[in-house]
matplotlib code that plots the C-alpha trace (Angstrom):
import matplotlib.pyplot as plt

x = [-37.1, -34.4, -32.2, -31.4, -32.7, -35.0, -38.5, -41.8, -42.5, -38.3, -38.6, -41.5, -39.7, -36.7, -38.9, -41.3, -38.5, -36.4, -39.3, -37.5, -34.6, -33.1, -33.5, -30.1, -26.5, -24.7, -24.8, -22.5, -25.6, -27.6, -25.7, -25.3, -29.1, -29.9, -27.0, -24.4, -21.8, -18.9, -17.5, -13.8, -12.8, -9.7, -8.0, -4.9, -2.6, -5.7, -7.9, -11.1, -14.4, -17.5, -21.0, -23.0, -25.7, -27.3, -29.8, -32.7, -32.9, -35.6, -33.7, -30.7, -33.0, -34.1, -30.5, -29.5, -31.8, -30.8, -27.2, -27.6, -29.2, -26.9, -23.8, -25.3, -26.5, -23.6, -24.9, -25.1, -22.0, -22.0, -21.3, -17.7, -17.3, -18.1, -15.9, -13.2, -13.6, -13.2, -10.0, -8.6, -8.1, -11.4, -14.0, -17.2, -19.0, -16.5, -17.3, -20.7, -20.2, -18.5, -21.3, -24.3, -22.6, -22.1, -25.9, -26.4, -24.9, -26.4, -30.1, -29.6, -28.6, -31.0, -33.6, -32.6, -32.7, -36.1, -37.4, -35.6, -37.1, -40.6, -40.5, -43.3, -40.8, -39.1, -42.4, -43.9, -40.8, -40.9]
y = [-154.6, -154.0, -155.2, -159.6, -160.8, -158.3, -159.8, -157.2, -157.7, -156.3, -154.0, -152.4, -152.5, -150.9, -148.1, -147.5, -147.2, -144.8, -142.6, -140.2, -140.8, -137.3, -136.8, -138.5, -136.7, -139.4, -143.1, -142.8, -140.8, -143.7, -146.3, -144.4, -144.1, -148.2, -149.0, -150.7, -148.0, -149.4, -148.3, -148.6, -150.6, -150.4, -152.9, -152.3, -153.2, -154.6, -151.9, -153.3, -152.7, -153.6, -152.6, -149.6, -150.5, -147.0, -146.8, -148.3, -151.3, -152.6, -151.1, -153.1, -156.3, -155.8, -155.2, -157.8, -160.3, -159.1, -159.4, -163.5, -164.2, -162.4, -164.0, -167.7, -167.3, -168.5, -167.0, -163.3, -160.8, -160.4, -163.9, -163.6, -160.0, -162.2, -164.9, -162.7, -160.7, -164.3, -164.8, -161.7, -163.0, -162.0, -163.5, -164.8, -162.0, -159.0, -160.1, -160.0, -156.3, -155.3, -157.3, -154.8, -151.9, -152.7, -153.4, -150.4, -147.8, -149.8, -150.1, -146.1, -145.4, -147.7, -145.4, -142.2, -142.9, -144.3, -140.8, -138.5, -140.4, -140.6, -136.8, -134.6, -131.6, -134.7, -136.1, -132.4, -131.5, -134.4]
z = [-41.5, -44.2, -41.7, -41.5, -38.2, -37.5, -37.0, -37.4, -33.3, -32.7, -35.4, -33.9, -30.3, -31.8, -33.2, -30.7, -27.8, -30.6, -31.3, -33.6, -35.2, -36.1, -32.5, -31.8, -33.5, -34.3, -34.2, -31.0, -29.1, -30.1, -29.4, -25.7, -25.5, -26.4, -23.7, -26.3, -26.3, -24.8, -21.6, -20.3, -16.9, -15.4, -13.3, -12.3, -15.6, -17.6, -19.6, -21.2, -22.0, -20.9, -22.0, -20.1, -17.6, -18.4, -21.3, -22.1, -21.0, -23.6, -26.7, -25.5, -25.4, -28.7, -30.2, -28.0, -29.9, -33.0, -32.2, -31.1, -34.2, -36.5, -34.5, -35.1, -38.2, -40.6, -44.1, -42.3, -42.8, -38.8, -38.0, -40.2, -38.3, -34.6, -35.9, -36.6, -33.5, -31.7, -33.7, -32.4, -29.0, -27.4, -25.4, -26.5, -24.5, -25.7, -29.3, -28.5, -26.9, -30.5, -32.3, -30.7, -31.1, -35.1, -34.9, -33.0, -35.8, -38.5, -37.1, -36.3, -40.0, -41.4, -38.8, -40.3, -43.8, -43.3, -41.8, -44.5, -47.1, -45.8, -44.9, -45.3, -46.8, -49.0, -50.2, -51.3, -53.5, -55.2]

ax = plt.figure().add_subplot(projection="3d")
ax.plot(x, y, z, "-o")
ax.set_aspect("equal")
plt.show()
């Protein structure tokens, strides 16, 4: 719940679909797990991105949620990086795409600095 816009009932979806954090390498196997990683479509001249209908599918809800709220919120740092996205030319849903991926990496950092500090190896040296 360090995180704006994330409520006890989503924070408690988020961590009960995760399970363990450390599980996951990077923020990028996490992202690919929740369904927010990006993937690339081609169309003849046109190459975009659209967002994967792999993962799970409940995760994605929640950092879907999470995402809206942050986007329409005006005082949160993510609406000026939705905003800004929107300046750049793209659409309302491919901001949105950039948007849960941003909330992706910073939910799964937020997730692993939670479990190193509450350890049992971390909390016995101490």
């Amino acid at each position: 719940m360090k995180i704006p816009d994330v409520g006890i009932v989503t924070a408690a979806r988020i961590l009960a679909r995760t399970g363990d954090p450390t599980r996951f390498t990077n923020e990028a196997a996490f992202a690919n797990y929740s369904g927010t990683a990006p993937v690339e479509v081609a169309s003849a001249d046109k190459q975009r991105h659209r967002l994967s209908r792999s993962g799970d599918r409940t995760l994605n809800s929640a950092s879907h949620i999470v995402a809206v709220t942050q986007a329409r919120t005006p005082s949160s740092d993510k609406y000026a990086y939705h905003q800004r996205k929107m300046a750049e030319g793209k659409t309302s849903r491919e901001a949105m795409r950039c948007l849960k991926r941003q909330v992706a990496k910073r939910l799964w950092r937020t997730m692993r600095e939670d479990a190193h500090c509450s350890s049992p190896v971390r909390a016995s040296r101490a």
